[in-house]
Backbone as a ProteinNet text record, in pm:
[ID]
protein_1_A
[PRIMARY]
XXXXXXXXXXXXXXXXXXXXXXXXXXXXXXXXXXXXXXXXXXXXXXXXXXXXXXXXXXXXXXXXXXXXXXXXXXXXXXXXXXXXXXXX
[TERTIARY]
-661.8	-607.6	-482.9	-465.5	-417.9	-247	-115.4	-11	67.5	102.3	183.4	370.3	444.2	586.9	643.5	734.8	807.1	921	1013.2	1142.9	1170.4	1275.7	1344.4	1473.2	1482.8	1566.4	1617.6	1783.3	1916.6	1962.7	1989.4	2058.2	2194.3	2296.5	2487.5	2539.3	2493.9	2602.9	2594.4	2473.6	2468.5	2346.1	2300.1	2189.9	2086.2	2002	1900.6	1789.6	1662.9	1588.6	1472.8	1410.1	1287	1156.2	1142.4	979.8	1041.5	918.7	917	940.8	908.4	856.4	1079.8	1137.7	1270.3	1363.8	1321	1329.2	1350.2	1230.7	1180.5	1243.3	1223.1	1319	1459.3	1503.1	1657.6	1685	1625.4	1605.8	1515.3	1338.2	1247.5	1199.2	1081.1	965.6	1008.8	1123.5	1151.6	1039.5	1001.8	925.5	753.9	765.2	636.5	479	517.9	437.2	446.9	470.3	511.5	378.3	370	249.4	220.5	101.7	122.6	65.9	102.1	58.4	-87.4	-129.8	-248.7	-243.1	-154.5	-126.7	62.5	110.6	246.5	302.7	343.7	352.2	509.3	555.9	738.7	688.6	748.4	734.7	861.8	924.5	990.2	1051.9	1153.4	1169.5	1214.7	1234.9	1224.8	1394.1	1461.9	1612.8	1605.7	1532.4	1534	1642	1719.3	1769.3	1782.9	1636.2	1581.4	1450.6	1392.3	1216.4	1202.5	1046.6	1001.4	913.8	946.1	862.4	769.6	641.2	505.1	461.8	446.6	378.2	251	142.8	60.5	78	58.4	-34.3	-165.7	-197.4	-318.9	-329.8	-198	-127	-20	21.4	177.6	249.3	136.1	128.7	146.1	72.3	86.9	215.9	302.6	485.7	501.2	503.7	633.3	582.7	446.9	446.4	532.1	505	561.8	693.7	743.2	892.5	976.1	876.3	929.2	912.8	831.5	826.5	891.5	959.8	1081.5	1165.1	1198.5	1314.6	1427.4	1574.6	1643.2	1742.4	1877	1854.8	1960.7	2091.3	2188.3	2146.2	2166.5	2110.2	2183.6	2125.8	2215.2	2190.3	2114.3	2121.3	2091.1	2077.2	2118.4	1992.3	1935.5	1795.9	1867.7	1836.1	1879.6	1746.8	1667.7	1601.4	1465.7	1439	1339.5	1216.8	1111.9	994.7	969.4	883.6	871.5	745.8	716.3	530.1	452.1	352.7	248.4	103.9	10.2	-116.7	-162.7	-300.2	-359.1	-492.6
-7640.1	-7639.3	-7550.8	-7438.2	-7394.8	-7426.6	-7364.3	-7400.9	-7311	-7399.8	-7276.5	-7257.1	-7218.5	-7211.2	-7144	-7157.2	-7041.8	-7009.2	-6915.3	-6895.6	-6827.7	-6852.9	-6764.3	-6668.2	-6556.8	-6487	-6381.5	-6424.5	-6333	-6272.9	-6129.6	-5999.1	-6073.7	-6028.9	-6097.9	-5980.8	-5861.4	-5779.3	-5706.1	-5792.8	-5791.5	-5690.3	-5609.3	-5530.4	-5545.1	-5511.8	-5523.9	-5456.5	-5473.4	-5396.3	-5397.2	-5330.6	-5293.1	-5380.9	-5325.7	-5365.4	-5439.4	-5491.8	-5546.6	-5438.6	-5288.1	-5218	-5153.7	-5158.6	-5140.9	-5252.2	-5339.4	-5476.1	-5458	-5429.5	-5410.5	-5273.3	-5178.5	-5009.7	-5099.2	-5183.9	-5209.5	-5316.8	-5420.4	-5553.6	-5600.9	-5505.6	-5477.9	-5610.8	-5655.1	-5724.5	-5870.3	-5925.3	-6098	-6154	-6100.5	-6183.6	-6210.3	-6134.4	-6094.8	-6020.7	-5948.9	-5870.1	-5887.6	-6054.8	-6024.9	-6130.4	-6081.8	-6073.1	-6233	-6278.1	-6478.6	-6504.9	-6444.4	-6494.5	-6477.6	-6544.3	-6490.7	-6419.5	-6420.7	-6353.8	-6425.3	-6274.2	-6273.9	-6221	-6282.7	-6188.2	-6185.6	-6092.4	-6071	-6081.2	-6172.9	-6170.3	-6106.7	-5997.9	-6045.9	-6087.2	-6194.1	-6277.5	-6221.8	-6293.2	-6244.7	-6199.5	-6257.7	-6258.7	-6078.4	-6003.5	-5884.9	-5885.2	-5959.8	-5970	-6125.3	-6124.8	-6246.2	-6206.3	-6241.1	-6206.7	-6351.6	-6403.1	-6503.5	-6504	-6520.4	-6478.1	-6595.4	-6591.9	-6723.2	-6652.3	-6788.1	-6755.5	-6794.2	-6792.7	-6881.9	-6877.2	-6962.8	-7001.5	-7079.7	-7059.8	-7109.1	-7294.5	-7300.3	-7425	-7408.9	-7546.9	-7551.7	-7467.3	-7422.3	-7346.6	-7218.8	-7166.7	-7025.1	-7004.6	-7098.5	-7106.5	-7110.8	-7185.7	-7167.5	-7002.3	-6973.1	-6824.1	-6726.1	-6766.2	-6660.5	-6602	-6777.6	-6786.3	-6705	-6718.1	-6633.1	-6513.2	-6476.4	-6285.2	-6234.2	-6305.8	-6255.9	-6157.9	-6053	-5947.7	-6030.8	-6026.8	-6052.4	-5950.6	-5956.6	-5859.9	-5889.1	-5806.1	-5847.8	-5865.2	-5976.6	-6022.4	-5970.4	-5921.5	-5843.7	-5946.2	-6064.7	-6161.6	-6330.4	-6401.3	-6522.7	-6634.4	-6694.7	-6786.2	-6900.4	-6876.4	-7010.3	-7133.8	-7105	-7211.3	-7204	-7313.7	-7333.9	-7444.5	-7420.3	-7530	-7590.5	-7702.3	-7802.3	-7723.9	-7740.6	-7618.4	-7768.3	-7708	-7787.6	-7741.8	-7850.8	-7824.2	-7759.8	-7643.8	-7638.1	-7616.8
1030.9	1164.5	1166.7	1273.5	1274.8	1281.2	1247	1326.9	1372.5	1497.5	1638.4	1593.7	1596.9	1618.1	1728.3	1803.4	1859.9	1864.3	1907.8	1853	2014.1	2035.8	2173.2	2079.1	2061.3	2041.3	2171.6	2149.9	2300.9	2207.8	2276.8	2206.8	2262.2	2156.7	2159.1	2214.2	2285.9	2312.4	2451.4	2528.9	2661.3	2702.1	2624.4	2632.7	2722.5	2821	2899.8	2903.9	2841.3	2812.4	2878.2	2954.9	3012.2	2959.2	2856.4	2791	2642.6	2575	2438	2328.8	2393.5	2273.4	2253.6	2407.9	2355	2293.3	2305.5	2169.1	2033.5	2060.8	1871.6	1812.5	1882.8	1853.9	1842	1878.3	1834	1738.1	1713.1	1678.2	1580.3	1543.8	1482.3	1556.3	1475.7	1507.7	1484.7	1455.2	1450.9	1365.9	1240.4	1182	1203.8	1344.1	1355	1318	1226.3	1142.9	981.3	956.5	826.8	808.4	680.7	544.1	564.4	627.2	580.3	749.3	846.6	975.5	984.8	1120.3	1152.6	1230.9	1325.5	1453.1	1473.3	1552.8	1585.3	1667	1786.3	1935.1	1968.3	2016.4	2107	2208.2	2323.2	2461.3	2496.9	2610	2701	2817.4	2781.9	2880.8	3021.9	3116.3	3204.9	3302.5	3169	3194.2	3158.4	3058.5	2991.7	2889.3	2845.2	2715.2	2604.6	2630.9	2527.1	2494.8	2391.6	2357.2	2313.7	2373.6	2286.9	2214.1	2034.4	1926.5	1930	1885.5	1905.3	1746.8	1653.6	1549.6	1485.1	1433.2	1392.8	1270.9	1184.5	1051.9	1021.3	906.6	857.2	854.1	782.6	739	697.8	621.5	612.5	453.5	355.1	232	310.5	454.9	451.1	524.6	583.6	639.1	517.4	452.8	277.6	253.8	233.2	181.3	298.3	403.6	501.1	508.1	478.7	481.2	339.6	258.5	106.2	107.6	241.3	197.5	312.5	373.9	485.9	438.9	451.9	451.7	503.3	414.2	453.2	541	678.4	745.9	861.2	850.8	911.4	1102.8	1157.9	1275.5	1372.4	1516.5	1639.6	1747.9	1691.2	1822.4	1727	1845.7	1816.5	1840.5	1757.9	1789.9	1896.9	1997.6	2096.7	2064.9	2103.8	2071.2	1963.8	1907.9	1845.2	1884.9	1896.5	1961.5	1784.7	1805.7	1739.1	1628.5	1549.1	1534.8	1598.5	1596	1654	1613.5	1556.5	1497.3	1631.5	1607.9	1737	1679.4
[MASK]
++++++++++++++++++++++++++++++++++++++++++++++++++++++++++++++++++++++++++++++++++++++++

């Protein structure tokens, strides 16, 4: 069974950005494209300076792997919130 996470990440320096893709050109992908998911999406929000990252895994072995092949990576914004994961 699959599991869901999500993450709301706000840029700290007031920035307002159009689309997802000028997000990621400043900020990169939040963990989204890393080695262990099944799928990993940036929304953004509708304020234009927040994205909401949605993650899947396999199970709870492929988060510990995910979480170990993270790049570490000085941060330009701030995780406001975190959702609970949830089997789906």
């Amino acid at each position: 069974m699959a599991i869901t996470g999500t993450k709301i990440f706000t840029c700290n320096h007031g920035t307002t950005y159009a689309n997802v893709d000028e997000w990621i050109a400043e900020h990169g992908y939040c963990g989204t494209n890393t080695e262990g998911l099944i799928s990993g999406t940036l929304t953004l929000n509708p304020d234009g300076q927040s994205v909401t990252g949605t993650y899947v895994w396999s199970d709870e072995a492929a988060i510990d792997a995910w979480k170990a092949n993270r790049t570490a990576f000085t941060r330009n914004y701030t995780t406001v919130e975190k959702s609970e994961l949830s089997s789906v």
